[in-house]
C-alpha positions as CSV (number, residue, x, y, z in Angstrom):
1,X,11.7,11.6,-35.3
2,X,14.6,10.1,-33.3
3,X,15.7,11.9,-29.9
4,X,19.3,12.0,-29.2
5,X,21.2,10.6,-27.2
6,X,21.9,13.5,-24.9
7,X,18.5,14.5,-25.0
8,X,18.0,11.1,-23.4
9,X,20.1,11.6,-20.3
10,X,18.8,14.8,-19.6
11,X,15.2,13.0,-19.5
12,X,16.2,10.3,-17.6
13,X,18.2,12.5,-14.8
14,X,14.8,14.4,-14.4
15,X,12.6,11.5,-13.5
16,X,15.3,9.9,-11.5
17,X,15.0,13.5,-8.6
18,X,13.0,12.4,-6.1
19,X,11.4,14.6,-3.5
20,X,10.2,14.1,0.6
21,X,6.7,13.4,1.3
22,X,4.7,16.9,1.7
23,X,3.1,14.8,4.4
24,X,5.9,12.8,6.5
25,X,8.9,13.9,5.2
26,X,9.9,10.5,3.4
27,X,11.3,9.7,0.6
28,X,8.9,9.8,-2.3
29,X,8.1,6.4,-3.9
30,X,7.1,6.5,-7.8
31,X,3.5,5.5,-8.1
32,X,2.6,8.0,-5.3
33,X,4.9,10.7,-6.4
34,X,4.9,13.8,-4.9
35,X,4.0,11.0,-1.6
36,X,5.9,8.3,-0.1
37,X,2.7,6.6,0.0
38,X,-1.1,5.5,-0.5
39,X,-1.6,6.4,2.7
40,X,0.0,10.0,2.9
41,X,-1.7,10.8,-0.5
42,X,-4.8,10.1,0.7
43,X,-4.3,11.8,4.1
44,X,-3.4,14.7,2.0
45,X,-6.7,14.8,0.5
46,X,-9.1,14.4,2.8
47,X,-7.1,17.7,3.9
48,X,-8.1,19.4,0.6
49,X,-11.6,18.4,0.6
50,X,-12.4,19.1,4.5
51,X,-11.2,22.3,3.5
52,X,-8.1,22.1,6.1
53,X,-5.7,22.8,3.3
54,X,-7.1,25.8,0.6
55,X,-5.2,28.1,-1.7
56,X,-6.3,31.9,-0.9
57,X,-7.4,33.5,-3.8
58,X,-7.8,37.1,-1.9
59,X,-5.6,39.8,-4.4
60,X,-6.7,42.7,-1.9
C-alpha cells in the first residue's frame, strides 16, 4: 500500500508543530517532546510521583 503524496505533507506538517515546555516555557526539542529538555521532563515527574501534580478524579 503506497501513501500519497499529499497524504505525505499533511504528515510531515504535523510532526514539524512544536509546542513550549509545560515546564519553562521553551521551545520543545524532539527527543523530549512535550519538553525542551531531560531536565524539565524529569522535573516534571518527580512532580507526578510526589503527588504535587494529580488529575482529580472527584465527579461529585
Amino acid at each position: 500500500m503506497e501513501i500519497k503524496n499529499s497524504t505525505k505533507n499533511k504528515i510531515t506538517k504535523l510532526n514539524r508543530i512544536k509546542t513550549k515546555c509545560p515546564v519553562c516555557k521553551k521551545r520543545s526539542i524532539d527527543p523530549f517532546t512535550p519538553f525542551c529538555s531531560k531536565k524539565c521532563s524529569n522535573s516534571d515527574l518527580i512532580k507526578w510521583l510526589s503527588n504535587e501534580n494529580y488529575i482529580n478524579l472527584d465527579l461529585e
